[in-house]
Kinemage of the C-alpha trace (Angstrom):
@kinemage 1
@onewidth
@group {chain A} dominant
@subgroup {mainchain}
@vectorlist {calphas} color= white
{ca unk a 1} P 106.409 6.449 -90.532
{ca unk a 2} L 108.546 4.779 -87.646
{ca unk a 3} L 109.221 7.683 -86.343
{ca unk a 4} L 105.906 8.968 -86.201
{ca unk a 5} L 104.197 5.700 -84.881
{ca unk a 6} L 107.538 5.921 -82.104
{ca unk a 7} L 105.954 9.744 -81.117
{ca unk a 8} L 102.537 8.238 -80.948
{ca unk a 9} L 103.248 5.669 -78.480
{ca unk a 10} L 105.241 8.001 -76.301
{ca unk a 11} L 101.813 10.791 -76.471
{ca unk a 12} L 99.772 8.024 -75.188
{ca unk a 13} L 102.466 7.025 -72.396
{ca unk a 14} L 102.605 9.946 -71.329
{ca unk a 15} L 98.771 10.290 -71.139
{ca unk a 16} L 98.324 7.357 -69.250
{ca unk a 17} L 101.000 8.555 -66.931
{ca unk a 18} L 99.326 11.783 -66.572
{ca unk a 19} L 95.719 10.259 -65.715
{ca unk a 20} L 97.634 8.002 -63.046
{ca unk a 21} L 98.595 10.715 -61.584
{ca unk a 22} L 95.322 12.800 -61.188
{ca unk a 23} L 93.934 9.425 -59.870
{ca unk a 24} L 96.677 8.605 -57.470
{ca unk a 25} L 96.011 12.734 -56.582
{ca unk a 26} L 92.134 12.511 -56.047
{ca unk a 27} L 92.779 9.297 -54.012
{ca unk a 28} L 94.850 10.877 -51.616
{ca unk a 29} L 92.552 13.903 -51.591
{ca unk a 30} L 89.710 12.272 -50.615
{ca unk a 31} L 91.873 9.876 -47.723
{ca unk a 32} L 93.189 13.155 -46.391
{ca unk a 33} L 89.316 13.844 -45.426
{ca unk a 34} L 88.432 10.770 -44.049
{ca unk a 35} L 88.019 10.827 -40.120
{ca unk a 36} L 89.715 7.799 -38.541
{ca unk a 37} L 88.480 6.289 -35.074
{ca unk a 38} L 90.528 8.010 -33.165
{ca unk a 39} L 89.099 11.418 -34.744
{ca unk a 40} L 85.593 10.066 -34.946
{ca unk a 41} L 85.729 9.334 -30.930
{ca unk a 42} L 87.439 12.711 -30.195
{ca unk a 43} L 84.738 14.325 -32.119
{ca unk a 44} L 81.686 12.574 -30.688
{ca unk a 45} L 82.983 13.344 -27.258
{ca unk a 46} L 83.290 16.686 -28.069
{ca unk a 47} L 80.247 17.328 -29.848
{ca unk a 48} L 78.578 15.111 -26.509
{ca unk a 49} L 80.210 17.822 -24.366
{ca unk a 50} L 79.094 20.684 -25.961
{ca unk a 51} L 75.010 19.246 -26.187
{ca unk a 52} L 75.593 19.185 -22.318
{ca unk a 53} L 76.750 22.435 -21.898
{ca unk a 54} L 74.074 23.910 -24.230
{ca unk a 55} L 71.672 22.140 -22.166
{ca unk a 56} L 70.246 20.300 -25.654
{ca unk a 57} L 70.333 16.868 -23.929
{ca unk a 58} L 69.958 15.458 -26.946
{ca unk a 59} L 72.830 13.435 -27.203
{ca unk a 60} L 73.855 10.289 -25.963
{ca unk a 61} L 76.825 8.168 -26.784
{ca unk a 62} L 77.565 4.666 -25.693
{ca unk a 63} L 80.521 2.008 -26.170
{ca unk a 64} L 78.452 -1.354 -27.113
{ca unk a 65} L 81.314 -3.341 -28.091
{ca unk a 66} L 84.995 -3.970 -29.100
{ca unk a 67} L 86.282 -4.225 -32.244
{ca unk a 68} L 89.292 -7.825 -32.367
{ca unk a 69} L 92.193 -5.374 -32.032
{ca unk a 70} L 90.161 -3.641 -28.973
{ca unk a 71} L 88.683 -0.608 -30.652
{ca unk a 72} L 85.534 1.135 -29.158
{ca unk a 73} L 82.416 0.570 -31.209
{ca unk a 74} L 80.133 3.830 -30.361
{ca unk a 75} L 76.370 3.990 -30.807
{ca unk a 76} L 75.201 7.502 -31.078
{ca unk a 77} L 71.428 8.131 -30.072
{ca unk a 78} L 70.172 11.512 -30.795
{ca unk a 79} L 66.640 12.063 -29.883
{ca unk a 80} L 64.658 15.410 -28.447
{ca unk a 81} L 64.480 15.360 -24.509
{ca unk a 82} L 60.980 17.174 -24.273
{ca unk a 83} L 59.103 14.585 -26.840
{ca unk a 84} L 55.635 14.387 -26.029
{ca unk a 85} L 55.473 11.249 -28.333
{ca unk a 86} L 54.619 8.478 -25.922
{ca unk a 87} L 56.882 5.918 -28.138
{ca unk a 88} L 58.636 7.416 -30.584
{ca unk a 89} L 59.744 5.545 -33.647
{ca unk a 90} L 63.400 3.839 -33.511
{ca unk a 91} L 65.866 4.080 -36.406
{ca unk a 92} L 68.603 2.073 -36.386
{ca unk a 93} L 71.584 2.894 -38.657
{ca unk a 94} L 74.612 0.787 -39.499
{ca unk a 95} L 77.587 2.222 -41.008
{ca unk a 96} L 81.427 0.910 -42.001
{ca unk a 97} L 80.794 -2.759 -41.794
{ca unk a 98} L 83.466 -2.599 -44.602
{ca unk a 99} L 86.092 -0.434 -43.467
{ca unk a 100} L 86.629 0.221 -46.803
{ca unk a 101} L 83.398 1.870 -47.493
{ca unk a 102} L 83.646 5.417 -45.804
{ca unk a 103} L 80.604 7.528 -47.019
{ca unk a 104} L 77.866 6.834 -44.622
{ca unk a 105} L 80.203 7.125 -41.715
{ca unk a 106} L 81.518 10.804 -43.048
{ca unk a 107} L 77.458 11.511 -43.864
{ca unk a 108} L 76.219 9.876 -40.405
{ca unk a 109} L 79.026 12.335 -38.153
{ca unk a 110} L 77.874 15.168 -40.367
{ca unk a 111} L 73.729 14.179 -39.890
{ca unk a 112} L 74.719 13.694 -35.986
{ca unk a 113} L 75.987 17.206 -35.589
{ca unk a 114} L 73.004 18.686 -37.718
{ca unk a 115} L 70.215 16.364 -35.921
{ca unk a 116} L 72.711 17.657 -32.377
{ca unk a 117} L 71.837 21.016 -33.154
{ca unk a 118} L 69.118 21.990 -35.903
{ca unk a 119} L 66.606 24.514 -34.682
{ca unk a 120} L 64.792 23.932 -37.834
{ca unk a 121} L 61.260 23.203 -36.843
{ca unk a 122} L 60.986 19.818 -39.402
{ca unk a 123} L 63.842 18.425 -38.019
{ca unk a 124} L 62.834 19.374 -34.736
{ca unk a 125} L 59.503 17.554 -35.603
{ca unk a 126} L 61.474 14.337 -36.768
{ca unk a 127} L 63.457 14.170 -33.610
{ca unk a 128} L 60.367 14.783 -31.348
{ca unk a 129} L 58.613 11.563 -32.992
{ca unk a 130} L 61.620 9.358 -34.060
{ca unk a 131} L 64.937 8.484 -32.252
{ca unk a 132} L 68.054 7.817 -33.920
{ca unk a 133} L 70.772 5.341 -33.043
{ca unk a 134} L 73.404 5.424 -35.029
{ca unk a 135} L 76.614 3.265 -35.352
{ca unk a 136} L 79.166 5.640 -37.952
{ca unk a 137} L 81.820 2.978 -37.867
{ca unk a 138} L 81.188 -0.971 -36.828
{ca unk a 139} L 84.813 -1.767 -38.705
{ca unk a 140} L 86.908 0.168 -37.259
{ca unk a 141} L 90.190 -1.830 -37.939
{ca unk a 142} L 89.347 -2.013 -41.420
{ca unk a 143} L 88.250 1.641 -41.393
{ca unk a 144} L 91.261 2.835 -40.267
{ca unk a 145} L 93.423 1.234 -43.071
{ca unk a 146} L 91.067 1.147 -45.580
{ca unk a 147} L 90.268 -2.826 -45.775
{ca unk a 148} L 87.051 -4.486 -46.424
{ca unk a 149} L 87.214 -6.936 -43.502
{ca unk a 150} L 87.790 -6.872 -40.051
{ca unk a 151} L 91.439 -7.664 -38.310
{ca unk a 152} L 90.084 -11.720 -38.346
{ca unk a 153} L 89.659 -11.314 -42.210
{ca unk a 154} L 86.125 -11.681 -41.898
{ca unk a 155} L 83.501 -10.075 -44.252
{ca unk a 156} L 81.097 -8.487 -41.132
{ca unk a 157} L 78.355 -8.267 -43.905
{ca unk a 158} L 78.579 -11.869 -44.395
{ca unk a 159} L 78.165 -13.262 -40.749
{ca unk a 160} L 74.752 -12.239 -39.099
{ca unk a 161} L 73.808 -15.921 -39.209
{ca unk a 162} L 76.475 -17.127 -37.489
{ca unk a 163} L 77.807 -14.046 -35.435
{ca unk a 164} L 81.446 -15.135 -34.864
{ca unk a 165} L 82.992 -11.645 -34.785
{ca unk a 166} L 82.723 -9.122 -31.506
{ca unk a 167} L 81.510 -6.389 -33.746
{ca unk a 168} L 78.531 -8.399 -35.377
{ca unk a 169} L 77.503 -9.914 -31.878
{ca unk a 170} L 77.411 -6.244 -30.416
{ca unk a 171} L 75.469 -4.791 -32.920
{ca unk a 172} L 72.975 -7.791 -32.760
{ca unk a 173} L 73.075 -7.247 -28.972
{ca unk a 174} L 71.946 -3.436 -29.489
{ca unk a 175} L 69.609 -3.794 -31.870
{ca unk a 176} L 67.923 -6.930 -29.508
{ca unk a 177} L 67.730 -4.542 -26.921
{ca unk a 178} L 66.571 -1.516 -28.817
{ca unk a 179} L 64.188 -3.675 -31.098
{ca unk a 180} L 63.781 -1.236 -34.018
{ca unk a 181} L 61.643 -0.160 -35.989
{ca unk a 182} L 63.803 0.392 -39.217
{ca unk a 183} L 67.344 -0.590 -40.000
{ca unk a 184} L 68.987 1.147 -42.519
{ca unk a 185} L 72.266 -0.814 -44.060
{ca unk a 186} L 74.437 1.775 -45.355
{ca unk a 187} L 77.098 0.854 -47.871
{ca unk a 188} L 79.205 2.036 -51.005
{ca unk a 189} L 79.931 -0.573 -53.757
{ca unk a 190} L 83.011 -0.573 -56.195
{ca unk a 191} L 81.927 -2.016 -59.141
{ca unk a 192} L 82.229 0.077 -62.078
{ca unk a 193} L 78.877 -2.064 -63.764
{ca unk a 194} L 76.340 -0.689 -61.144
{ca unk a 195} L 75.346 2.207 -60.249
{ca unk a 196} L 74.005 3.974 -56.577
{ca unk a 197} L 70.778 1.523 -55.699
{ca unk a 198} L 68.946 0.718 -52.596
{ca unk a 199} L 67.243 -2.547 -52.078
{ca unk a 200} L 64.771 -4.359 -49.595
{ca unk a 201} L 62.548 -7.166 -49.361
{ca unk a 202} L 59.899 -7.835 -51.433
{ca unk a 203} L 57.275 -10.594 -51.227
{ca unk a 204} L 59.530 -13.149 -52.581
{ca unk a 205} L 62.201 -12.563 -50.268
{ca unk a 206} L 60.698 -14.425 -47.063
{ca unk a 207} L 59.896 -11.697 -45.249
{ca unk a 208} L 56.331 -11.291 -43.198
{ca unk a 209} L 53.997 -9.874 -45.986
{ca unk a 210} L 53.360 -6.872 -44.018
{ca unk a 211} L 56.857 -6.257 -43.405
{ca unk a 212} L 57.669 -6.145 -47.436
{ca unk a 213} L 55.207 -4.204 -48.010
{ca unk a 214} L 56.166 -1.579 -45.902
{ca unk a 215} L 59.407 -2.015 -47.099
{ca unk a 216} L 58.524 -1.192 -50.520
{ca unk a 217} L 56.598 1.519 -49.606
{ca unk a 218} L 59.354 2.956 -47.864
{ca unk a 219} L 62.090 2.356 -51.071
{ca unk a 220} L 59.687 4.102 -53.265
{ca unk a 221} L 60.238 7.297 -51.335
{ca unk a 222} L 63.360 7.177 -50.817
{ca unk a 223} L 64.272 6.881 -54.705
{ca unk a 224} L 61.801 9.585 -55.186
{ca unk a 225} L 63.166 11.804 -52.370
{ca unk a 226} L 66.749 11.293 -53.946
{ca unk a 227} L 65.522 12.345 -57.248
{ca unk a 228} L 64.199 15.443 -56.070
{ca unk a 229} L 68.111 15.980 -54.392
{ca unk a 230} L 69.236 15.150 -58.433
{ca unk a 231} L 70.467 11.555 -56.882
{ca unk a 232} L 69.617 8.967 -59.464
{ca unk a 233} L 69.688 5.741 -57.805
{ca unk a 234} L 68.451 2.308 -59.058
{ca unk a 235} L 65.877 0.249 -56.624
{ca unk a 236} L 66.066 -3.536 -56.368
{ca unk a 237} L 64.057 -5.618 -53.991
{ca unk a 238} L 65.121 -9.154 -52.654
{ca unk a 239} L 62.890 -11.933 -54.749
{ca unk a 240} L 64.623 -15.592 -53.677
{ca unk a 241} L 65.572 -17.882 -50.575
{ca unk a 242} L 69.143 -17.298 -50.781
{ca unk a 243} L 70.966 -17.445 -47.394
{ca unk a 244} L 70.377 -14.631 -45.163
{ca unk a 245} L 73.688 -13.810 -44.340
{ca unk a 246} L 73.452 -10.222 -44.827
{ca unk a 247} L 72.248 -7.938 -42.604
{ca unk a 248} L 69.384 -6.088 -45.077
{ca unk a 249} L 68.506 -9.677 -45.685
{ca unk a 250} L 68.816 -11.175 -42.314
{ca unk a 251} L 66.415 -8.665 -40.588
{ca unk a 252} L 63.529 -8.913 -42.379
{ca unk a 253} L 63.805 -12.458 -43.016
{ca unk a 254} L 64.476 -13.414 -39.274
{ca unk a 255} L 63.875 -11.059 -37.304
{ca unk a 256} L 60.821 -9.556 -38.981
{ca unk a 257} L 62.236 -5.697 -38.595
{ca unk a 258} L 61.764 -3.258 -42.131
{ca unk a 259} L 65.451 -2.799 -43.209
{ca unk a 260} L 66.904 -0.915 -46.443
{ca unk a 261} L 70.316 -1.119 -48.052
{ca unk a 262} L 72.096 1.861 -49.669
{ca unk a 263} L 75.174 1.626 -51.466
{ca unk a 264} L 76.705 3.998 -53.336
{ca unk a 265} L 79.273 4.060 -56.114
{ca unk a 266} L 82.751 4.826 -55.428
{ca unk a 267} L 84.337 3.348 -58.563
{ca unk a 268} L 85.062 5.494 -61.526
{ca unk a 269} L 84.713 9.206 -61.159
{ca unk a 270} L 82.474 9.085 -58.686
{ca unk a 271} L 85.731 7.926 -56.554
{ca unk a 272} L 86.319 11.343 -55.602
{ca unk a 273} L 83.256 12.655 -55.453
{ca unk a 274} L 82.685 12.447 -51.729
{ca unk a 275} L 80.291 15.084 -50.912
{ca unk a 276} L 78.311 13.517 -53.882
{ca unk a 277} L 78.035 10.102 -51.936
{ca unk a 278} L 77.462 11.553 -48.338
{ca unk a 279} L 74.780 13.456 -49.542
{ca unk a 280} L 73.006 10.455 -50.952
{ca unk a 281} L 73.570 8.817 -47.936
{ca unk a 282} L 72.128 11.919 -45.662
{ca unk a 283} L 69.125 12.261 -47.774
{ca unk a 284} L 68.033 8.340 -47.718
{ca unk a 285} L 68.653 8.468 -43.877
{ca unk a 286} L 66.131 11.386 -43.451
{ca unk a 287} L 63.330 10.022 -45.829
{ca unk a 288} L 63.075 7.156 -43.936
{ca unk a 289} L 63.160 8.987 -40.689
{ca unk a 290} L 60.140 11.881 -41.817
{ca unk a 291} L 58.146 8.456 -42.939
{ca unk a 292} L 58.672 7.070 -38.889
{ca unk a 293} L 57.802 10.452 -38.477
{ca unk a 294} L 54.391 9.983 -40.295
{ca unk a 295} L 55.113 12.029 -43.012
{ca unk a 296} L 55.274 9.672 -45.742
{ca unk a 297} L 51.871 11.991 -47.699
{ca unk a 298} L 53.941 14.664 -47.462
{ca unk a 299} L 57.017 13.554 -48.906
{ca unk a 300} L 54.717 11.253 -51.955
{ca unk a 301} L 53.379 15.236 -52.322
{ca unk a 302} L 56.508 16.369 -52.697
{ca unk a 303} L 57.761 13.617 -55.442
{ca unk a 304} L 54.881 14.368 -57.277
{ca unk a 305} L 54.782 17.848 -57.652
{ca unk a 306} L 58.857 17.483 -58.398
{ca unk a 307} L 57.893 14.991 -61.138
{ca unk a 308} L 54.894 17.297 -62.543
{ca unk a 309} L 58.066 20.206 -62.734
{ca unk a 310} L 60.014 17.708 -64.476
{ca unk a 311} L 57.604 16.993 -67.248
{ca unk a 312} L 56.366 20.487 -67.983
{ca unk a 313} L 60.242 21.771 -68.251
{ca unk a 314} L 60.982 18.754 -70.850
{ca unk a 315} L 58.178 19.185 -72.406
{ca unk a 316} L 58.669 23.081 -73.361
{ca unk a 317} L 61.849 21.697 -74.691
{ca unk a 318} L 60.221 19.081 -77.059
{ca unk a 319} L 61.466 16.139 -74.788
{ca unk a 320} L 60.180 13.165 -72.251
{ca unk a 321} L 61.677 12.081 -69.721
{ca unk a 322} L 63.397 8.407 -69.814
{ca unk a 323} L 61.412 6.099 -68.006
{ca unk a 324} L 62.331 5.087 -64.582
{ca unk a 325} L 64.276 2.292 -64.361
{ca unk a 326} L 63.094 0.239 -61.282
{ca unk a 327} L 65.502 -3.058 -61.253
């Protein structure tokens, strides 16, 4: 019986060695495809170059800050050149305020080249009555070793009241000059007790009352759009007075602009499931954009009749769906 209980104890060792090792594996997998700063500015200018060679002229990139440790902080705006739209919508994105949060800024490079370049005629119709400007990585010293803060050990997310940090003060700048119409907050969160959720402000939050209405408005399509992608995420919506410190909270509340968080889950499995995360991030980003664009019947359309599929194929099975689970 020793003996035995000896060889059990060594199995699970050696189990618990072996999952270590496919985790320590998929970890480096995934950091081998991250793009650093130095990539991300190498390919921005290149992708800038080519749009002005094509003749496109839809790209423009800008330097609207410094990160401490002297890093550029790009802003990317991609908008069509020929828009008859007298003023077209603005969407402002933020990305990598924690460095060590990489999805949206892999998704945003990805949506920059696609937006760069689509001749699809609904993206083309997006772009013609909406203009991007998109920030893939405010952190860039954190980004480019992984840590949460910035090189002064400061949580970026955590100081839009006070704005002590270069990269915080030259977002604000931009988005004071640009005064948007949307801000989208994009994050990834590692807690293994949540899942992927998006969150605004609802009526409780302080907010204008128009401005969390359209809020929720625009959260309800996005968690319907990602459901029709097979993205389950959870919506929340801001309902006390607490501090605005961060920057989905901080918008609304003072500076009266419709802004959405999305975070998704990196903890677990879904650690090194990358493509799984940008995509959630990608699809968000463009709901929001075809509702600036004034398609927000066609995309409620387009939930329903996904939701009428859903129903009718559990039901020939016997089944219901769960019910949606809203907070």
């Amino acid at each position: 019986m020793a003996k035995e209980h000896v060889l059990q104890k060594y199995r699970i060792l050696c189990m618990s060695i072996l999952v270590a090792a496919v985790c320590a594996s998929g970890a480096r997998a995934e950091t081998a495809k991250l793009t650093s700063h130095k990539q991300m500015m190498t390919r921005l200018a290149s992708l800038d170059l080519i749009d002005d060679t094509s003749g496109a002229g839809r790209l423009g990139i800008e330097v609207i800050g410094k990160s401490v440790k002297g890093k550029d902080i790009p802003m990317v705006t991609v908008r069509d050149p020929n828009s008859v739209t007298e003023t077209p919508k603005r969407l402002f994105i933020i990305c990598r305020q924690h460095g060590n949060e990489p999805a949206s800024t892999e998704a945003m490079l990805g949506l920059i080249e696609d937006l760069a370049f689509s001749t699809d005629e609904n993206v083309k119709d997006v772009l013609s009555k909406v203009t991007f400007y998109i920030v893939p990585m405010m952190n860039p010293d954190g980004a480019d070793i992984m840590r949460r803060r910035n090189a002064n050990g400061a949580d970026l997310n955590r100081d839009w009241l006070n704005l002590w940090q270069p990269e915080t003060q030259c977002v604000r700048a931009a988005i004071n000059r640009i005064i948007p119409d949307v801000i989208i907050d994009e994050h990834e969160l590692a807690s293994r007790n949540r899942g992927d959720f998006v969150e605004t402000a609802g009526p409780m939050s302080g907010a204008p009352p128009e401005v969390a209405a359209e809020c929720e408005r625009m959260q309800k399509l996005v968690v319907g759009m990602l459901r029709t992608h097979d993205l389950s995420v959870i919506s929340y919506e801001i309902a006390d007075q607490s501090p605005a410190r961060l920057a989905h909270r901080y918008f609304p509340i003072h500076a009266g602009t419709k802004t959405i968080l999305f975070e998704s889950r990196q903890s677990g499995a879904r650690r090194y499931q990358l493509q799984y995360r940008t995509k959630l991030h990608v699809v968000g980003t463009m709901t929001v954009a075809k509702y600036l664009a004034g398609q927000g019947d066609q995309l409620t359309q387009r939930i329903a009749e996904y939701e009428s599929r859903r129903w009718l194929m559990l039901a020939s099975r016997g089944k219901k769906p769960a019910p949606k689970r809203t907070k």
